[in-house]
N, C-alpha and C positions, 0 to 999 in steps of 0.2 A: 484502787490502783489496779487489781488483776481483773476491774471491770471495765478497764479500761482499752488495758492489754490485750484483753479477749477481744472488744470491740475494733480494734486497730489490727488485729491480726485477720480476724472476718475481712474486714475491708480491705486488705492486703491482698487476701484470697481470692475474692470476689472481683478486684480490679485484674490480678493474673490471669483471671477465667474469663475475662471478656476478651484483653488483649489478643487470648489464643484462641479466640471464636472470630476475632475480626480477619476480612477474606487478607489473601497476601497483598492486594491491592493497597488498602490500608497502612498494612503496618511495615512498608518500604516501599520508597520511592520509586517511578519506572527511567529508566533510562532509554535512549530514542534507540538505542538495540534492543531492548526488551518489546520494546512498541512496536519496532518494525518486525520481529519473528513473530507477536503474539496475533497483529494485526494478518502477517501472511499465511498463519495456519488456521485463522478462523473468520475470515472474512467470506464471507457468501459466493462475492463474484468467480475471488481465485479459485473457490472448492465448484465452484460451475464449472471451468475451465479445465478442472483438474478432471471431473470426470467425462469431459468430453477427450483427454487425452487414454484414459481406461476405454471410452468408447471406439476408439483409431486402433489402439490396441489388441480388442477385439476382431475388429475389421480385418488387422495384417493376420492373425492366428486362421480366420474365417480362410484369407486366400490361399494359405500358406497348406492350410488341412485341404484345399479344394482338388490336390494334388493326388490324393489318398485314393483307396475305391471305394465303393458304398458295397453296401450288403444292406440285402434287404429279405423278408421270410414274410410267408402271404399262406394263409388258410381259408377254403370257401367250402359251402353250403349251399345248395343248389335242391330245388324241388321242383320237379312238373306233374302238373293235372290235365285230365280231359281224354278227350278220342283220340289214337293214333292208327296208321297202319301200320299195321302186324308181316309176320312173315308167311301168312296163309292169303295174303294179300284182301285182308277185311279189318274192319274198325273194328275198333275196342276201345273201353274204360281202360287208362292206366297209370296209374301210379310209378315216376320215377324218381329218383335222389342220389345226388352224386355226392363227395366228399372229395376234395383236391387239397395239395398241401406244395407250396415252392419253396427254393431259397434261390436269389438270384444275386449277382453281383454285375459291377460294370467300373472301368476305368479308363480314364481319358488318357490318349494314348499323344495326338498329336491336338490342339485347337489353337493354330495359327501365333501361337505366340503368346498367348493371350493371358496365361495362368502367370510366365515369369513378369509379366508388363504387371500384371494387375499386383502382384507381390511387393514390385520397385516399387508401384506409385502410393501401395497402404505404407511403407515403411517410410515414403518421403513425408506422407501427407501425418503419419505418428509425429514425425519429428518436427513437423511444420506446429501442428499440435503442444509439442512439446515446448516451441520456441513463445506460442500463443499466451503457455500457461506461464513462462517467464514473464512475458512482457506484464501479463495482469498484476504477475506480483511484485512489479517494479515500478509501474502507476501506484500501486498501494503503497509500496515505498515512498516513493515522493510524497502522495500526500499525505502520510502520516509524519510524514519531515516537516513540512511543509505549516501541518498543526500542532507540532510541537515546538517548534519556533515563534509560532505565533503568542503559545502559552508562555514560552518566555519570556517572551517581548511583554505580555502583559502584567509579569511578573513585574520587570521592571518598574514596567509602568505606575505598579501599586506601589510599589516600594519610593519611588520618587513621589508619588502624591501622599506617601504618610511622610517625607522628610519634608514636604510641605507645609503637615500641618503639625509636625514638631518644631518648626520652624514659626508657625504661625503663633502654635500655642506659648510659646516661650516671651515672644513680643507682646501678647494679652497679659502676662502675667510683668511684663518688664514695666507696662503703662499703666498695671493696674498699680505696682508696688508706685512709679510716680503719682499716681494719683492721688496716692495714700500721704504723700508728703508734699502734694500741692504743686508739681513738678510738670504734670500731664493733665490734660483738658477730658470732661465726660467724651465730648465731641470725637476727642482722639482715638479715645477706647474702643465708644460702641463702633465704629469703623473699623477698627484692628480685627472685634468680636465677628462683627458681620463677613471679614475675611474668611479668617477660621470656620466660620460656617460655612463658607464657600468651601472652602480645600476639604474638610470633612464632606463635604457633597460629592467634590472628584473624586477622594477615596473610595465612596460609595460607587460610585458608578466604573472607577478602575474595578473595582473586587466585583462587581457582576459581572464587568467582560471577561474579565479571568474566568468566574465561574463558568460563562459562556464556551469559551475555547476550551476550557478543561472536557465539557458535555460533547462538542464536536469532537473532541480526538477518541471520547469514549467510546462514541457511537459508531467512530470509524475504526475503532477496535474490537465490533459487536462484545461492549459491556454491558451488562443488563441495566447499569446506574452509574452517574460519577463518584457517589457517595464514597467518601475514604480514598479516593483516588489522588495521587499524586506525579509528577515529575519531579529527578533529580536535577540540576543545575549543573553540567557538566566542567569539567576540569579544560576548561577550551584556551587555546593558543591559536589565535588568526594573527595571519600577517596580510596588508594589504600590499599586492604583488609590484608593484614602479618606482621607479624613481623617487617619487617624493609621498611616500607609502608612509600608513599608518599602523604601529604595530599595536595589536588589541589584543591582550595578554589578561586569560582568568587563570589566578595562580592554586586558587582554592574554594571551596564551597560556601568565603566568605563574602560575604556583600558588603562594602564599605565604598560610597562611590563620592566623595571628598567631603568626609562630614565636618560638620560645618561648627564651629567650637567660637563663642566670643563672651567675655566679659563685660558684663554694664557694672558702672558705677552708679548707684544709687545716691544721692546726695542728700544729707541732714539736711535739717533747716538751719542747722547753726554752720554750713559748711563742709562736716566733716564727713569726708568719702569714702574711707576705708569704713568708717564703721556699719556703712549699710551696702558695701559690694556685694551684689550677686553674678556669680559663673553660671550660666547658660552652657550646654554642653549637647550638641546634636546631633544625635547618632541617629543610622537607618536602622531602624527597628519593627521586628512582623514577630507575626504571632510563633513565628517558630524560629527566634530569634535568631544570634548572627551566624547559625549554621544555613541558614536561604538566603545568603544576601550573596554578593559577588562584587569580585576588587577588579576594576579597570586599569588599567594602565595604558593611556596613547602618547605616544612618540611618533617620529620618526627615524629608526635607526636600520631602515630598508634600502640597503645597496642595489642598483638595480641591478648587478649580478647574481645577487640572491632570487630578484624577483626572477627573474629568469629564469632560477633554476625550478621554479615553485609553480608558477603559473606558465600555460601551454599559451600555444598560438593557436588561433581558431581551426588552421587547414590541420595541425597534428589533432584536433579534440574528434572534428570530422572523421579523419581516417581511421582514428581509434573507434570513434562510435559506429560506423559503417560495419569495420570486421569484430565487435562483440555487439552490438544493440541487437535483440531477438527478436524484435519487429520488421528488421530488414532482413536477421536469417531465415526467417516464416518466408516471406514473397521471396526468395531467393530458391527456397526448398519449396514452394508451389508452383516456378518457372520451372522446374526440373518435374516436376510429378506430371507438369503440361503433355512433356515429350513425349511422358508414357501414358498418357491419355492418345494421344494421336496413333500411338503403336497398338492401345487395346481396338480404338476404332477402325485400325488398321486392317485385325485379324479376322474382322468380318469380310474379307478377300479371297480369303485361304480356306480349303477343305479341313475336314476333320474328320479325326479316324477315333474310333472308342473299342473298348474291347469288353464283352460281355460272358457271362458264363453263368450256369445256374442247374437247378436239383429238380425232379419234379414228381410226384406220384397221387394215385387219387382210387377213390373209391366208389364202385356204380351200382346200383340195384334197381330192379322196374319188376313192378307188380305181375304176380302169374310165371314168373318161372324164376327159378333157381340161378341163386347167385353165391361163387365162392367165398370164402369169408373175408372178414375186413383185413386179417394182417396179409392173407395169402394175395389180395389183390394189391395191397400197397404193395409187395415184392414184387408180383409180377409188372404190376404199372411204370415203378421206377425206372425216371428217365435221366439222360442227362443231357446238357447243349455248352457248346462253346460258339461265339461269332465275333466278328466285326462288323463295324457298322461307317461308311464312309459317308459323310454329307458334301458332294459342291457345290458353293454357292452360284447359279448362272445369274438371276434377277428376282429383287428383294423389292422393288418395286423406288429403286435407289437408296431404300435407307441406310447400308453402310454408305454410301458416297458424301450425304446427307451428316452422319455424324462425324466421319473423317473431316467435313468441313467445319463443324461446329467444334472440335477440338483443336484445330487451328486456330480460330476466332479465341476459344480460350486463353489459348497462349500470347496470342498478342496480348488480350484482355490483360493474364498476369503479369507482364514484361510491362504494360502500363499500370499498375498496380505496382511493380516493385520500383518504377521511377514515382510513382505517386510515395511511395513510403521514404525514399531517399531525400526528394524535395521536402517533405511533411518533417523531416528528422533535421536535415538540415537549416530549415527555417528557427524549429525550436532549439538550437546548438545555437545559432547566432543570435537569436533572441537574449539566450542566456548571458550570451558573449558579455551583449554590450550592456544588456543590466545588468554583469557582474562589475563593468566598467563605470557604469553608472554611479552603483552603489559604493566601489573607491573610492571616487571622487565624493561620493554625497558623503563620505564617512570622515575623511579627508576634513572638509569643509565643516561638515558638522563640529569636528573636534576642536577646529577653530576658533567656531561661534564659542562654545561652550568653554575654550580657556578664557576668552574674550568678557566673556556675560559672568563668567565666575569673576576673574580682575574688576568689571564694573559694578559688582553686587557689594564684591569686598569694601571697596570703595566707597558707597551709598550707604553702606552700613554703617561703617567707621565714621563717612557724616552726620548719619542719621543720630545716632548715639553720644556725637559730638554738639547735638542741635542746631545743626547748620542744614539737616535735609530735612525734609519733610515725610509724614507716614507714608503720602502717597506715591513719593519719590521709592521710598525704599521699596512699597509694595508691587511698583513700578519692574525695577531691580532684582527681584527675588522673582518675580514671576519669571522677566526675560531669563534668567539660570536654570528657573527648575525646567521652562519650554526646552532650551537649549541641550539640558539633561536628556530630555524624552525624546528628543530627535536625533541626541547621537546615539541611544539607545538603538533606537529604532533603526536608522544607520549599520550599524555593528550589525544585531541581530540579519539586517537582509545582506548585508555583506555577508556572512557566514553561509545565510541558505544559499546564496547566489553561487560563493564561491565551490560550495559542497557539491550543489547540483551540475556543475559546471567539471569536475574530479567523476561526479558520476556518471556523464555520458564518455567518462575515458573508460569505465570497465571498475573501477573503483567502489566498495560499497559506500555507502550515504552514511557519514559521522560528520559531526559537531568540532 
């Protein structure tokens, strides 16, 4: 017994010490805000973007110290060899060597305008920068929206293809138990069998594209592996926005999407039917059972009052996306940097005045006569200078003319680049619009099929069971349900992304 206990307690140990070695990935769910902040702080492109805003940055510091004066200090060394004339007016060998030493400085006093122009346009062109590094990490938002919807949706998807084959498998065991009493045909069975192999197939290939979508959202999360990776199943409330709107309400993290519960009666050979009743009982069930599943509920209880108040008109989504989307403040703030491109190429017009000043002293000696010493001559050499210095430009040979013109062209250039980005934004807002409309309606209708193909299943069952229908009828019956399932799934899910991305070009973050 305390060999036991010992043994049970190890493993107790030993499974705590793994759990706390598994990355946080693992051991809790991500939700599509955790996804979207993890993807926007370690995604490649945004941190590209990021330091090309740190590089604009620099640029405006660069103009802004251009302001400043320089100082600068210069030291030389100087040797001459050979014959020179002398002061007896004859050649000689002679050796000389000087030693000089400066400090100078200089400040721009007046250049055509040019220091404040270039200041404005590093400050636009930061900001413009700034707007750039938004947009990247709002494409990244989307798509990380985008693939975790997907994962839901495939989530579903599994989940409807094992209530397939809880469904299936229930019916193998319903024709196997007739079989047993002479009730059901071999014929019947291995056909029922050969289903269930099918729907375990589906299952199969639902759980790889899950795993599929699982490994894309990883890799657009730069995660080293899917491994232990998860999504939570959000607490989600959609209303489809019209008049004759559907409301698609998840209350909880449970999944129950109308399981499906019937009794057969099993019949003696002598008649008697209670004595061999079996309850079938079929619930949606996954490996991590009904805390992943999720409760639907469609109606319509959507006044279009309501809708109104929920969903935008396409010109308010426009005007909202126009004065917050960062892609139209970037060209908007590079139409403005134009100006002061035009005014830097301007200042090649205008004179320039600088102002200079500096220190200066030096030290000389030449071969055959006498020279006083190094400190007494740097004393006495010391010099000093102050000046100005005026440049006018008369002829460049036109190249200011030349680029005054070419930052014109600019500017038109950007002013058709910022109607290029309004129409480009525009298109995708109404794009949005109408597959968000789309997808009401396809959700709408879907829900219909789906109460429609659930009444006609019940009914085919209740035959079937009755032996008034045939397997094929039933299997018939059950397939058109569980399709019907996977398309209002499908439905929902793009209603949600549709309706979310459609809230996001008003300025609204991206939720579920």
């Amino acid at each position: 017994m305390k060999s036991l206990t010992r043994c049970c307690t190890t493993a107790a140990a030993s499974l705590t010490a793994a759990l706390l070695a598994l990355p946080a990935a693992a051991q809790e769910p991500w939700t599509l805000e955790r996804c979207i902040d993890y993807a926007v702080a370690h995604n490649i492109t945004v941190e590209q973007y990021r330091l090309r805003t740190e590089a604009q940055a620099i640029q405006l510091q660069n103009a802004k110290y251009s302001r400043l004066p320089d100082l600068n200090a210069s030291a030389g060394e100087n040797f001459s060899f050979g014959r020179g004339l002398t002061a007896d007016n004859t050649y000689t060998n002679t050796n000389t060597s000087s030693t000089n030493f400066s400090v100078g400085t200089s400040i721009p006093i007046f250049t055509g305008f040019q220091i404040p122009n270039q200041i404005a346009l590093n400050k636009l062109n930061l900001e413009a920068a700034t707007q750039d590094l938004e947009k990247a990490k709002n494409d990244i938002r989307t798509q990380v929206a985008q693939e975790y919807v997907q994962v839901l949706y495939n989530m579903e998807i599994l989940d409807v293809a094992r209530r397939q084959v809880s469904i299936d498998s229930a019916q193998v065991a319903r024709l196997q138990a007739l079989l047993d009493v002479g009730r059901s045909s071999r014929a019947e069975l291995s056909q029922q069998q050969a289903t269930l192999a099918q729907s375990r197939l589906t299952v199969t290939q639902a759980d790889n594209n899950l795993r599929l979508a699982l490994l894309s959202l990883t890799q657009l999360l730069e995660l080293d592996s899917p491994e232990g990776f998860s999504v939570l199943r959000p607490d989600i409330e959609c209303r489809v926005d019209s008049g004759d709107s559907v409301e698609c309400r998840v209350d909880s993290l449970e999944c129950r999407v109308d399981s499906l519960e019937f009794a057969t009666a099993i019949p003696s050979p002598n008649g008697t039917a209670a004595a061999n009743s079996t309850l079938y009982t079929l619930h949606s069930t996954l490996d991590t059972a009904a805390a992943n599943s999720t409760l639907y509920t469609l109606n319509s209880t959507l006044d279009p009052a309501a809708a109104n108040s929920t969903l935008y008109t396409l010109n308010s989504t426009l005007e909202s996306a126009l004065a917050t989307k960062p892609e139209v403040q970037a060209a908007q703030l590079r139409l403005k940097a134009a100006d002061h491109s035009i005014k830097i190429a301007q200042a090649g017009l205008y004179p320039t005045l600088s102002f200079s000043a500096g220190l200066g002293t030096n030290y000389y000696t030449t071969s055959g006569f006498k020279a006083d010493g190094f400190g007494t001559q740097l004393k006495n050499n010391f010099s000093q200078y102050l000046g100005f210095s005026l440049s006018i430009p008369i002829f460049n040979r036109f190249q200011t003319r030349n680029s005054i013109r070419s930052a014109r062209l600019e500017k038109v250039n950007q002013q058709l680049a910022l109607d290029q980005t309004k129409k480009t934004l525009y298109k995708e807002i109404q794009t949005a619009w109408y597959n968000t409309l789309a997808a009401q309606q396809k959700l709408t209708a879907s829900d219909e099929a789906r109460r429609a193909s659930q009444d006609a299943f019940t009914l085919v069952q209740a035959k079937y069971e009755a032996g008034k229908a045939t397997i094929t009828e039933f299997n018939e019956a059950k397939a058109g349900y569980l399709k019907s399932e996977s398309d209002c799934t499908q439905a929902r899910y793009e209603y949600l992304y549709q309706k979310a991305l459609m809230l996001f070009y008003r300025g609204e973050p991206l939720r579920l």
